[in-house]
C-alpha positions as CSV (number, residue, x, y, z in Angstrom):
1,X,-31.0,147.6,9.8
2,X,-31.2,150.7,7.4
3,X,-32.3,148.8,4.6
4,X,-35.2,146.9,6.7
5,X,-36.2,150.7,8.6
6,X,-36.3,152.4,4.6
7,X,-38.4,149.4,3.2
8,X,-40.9,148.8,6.2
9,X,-41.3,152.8,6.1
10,X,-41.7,152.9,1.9
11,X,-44.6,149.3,2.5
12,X,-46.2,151.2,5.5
13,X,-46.3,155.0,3.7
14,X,-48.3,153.1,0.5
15,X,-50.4,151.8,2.6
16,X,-51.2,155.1,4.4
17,X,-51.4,156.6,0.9
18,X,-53.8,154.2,-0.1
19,X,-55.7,154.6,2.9
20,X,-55.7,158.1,2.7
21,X,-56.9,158.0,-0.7
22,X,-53.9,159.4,-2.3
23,X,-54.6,163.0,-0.7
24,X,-51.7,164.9,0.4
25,X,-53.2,167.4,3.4
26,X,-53.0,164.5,6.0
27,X,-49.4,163.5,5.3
28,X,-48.5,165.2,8.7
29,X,-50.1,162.5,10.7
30,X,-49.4,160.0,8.0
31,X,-45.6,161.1,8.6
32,X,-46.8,160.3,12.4
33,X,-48.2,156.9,11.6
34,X,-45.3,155.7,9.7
35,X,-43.0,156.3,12.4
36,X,-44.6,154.7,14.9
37,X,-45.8,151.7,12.7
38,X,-42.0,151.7,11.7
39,X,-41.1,151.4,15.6
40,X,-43.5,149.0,16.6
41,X,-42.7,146.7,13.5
42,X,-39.2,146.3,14.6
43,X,-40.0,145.8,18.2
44,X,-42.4,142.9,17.5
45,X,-40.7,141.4,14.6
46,X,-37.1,142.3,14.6
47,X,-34.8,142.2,10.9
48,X,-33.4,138.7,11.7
49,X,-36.6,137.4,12.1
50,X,-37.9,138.3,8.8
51,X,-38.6,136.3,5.2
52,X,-37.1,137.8,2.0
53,X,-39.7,138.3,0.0
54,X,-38.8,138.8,-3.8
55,X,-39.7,142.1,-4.7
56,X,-41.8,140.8,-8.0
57,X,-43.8,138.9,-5.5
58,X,-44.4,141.5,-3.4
59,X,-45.8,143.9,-6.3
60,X,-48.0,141.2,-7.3
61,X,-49.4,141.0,-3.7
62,X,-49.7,144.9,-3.9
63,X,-51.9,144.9,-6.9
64,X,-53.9,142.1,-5.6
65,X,-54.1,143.9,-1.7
66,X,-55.7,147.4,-4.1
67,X,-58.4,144.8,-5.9
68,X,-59.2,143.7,-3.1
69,X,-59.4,146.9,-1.5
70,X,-61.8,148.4,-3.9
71,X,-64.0,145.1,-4.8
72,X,-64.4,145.1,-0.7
73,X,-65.3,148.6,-0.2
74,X,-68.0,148.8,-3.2
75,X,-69.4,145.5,-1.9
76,X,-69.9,146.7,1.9
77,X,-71.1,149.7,0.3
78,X,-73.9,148.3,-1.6
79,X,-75.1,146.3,1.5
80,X,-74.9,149.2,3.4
81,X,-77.1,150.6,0.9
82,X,-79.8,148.3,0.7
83,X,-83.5,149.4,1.7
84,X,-83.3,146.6,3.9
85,X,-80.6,145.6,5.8
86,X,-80.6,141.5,5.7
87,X,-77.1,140.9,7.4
88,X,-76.2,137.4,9.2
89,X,-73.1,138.8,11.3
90,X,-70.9,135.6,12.7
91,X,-67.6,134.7,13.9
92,X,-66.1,132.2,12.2
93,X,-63.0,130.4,13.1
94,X,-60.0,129.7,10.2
95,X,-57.2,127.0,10.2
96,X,-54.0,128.2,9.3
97,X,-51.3,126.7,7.0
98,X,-48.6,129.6,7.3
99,X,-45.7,129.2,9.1
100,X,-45.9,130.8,12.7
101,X,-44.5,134.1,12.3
102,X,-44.6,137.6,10.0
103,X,-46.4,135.2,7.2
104,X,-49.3,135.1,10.4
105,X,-49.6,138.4,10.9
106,X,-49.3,139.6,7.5
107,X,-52.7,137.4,7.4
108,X,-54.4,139.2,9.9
109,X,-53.6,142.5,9.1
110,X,-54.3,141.7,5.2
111,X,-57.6,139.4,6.4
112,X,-59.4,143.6,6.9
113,X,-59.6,143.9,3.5
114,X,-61.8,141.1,2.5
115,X,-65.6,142.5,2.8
116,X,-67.3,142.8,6.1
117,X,-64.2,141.1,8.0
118,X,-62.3,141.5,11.3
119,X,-59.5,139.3,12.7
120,X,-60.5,138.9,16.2
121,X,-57.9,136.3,17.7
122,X,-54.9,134.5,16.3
123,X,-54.2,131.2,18.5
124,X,-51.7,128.7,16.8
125,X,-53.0,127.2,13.3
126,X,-56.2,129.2,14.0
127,X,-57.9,132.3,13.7
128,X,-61.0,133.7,14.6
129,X,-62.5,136.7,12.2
130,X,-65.6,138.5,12.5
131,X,-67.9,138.7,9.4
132,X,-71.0,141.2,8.7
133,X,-73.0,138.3,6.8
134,X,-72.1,134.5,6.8
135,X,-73.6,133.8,3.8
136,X,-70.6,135.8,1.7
137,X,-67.8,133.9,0.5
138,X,-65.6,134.3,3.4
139,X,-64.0,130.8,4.2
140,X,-63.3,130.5,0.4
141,X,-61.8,134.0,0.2
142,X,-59.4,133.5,3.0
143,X,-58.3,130.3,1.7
144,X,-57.1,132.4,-1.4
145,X,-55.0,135.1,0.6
146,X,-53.8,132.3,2.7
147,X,-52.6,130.3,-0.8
148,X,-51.3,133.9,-1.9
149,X,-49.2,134.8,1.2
150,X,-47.8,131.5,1.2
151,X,-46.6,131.9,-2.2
152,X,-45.4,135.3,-1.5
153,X,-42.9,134.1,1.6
154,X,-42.7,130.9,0.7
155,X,-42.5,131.2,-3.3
156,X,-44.3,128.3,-5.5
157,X,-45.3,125.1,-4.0
């Protein structure tokens, strides 16, 4: 239980690092955060019920999350920036591969930081996200996390 609480608190304190942008001044309600993502991570998936995950694996999937991270924000940038705005905003529903579960979730939470997305509902194999323009790569996109987090709690097909 120690080692799940230190290692769920080290995953969710990068990611509030990241987040914040690597500035220090906010750490108080970072420190806040942490502890209550902490919390409700062992309430809704408790440590029996989780995958290990090799740690290499999961490095790989950090690098990948912080690519990500900045190709999405400089692309919703530049159409936020255009003189004209010419966005096709849509839901569009997914089908799911991954095993019901933490490999689920992870996919939603992750899905936020593809460009102009939102998970909006998770039902059995499918999920319903919430795109700022249709006509961007999204389908193919979440196909590739999907393939990525299956690898990652899953390891190689």
């Amino acid at each position: 239980m120690i080692v799940t609480l230190a290692l769920r608190g080290a995953l969710l304190a990068a990611m509030w690092w990241v987040l914040a942008e690597g500035r220090l001044d906010g750490w108080w309600l970072g420190l806040i955060a942490v502890v209550l993502a902490v919390a409700t991570s062992i309430i809704m998936l408790p440590p029996r019920q989780q995958a290990a995950v090799p740690m290499a694996a999961l490095l790989g999937f950090f690098w990948y999350f912080v690519h990500q991270s900045a190709r999405g924000g400089i692309q919703v940038a530049a159409m936020a920036l255009r003189p004209r705005l010419d966005l096709r905003p849509a839901v569009i529903e997914l089908r799911l591969d991954l095993p019901s579960g933490l490999a689920r979730v992870f996919m939603t939470s992750v899905l936020g930081l593809m460009p102009g997305t939102v998970s909006i509902r998770l039902e059995e194999h499918r999920l319903r996200i919430h795109v700022l323009d249709e006509r961007l790569p999204v389908v193919v996109e979440a196909q590739a996390l999907e393939a990525r987090i299956i690898r990652l709690f899953e390891g190689p097909r």
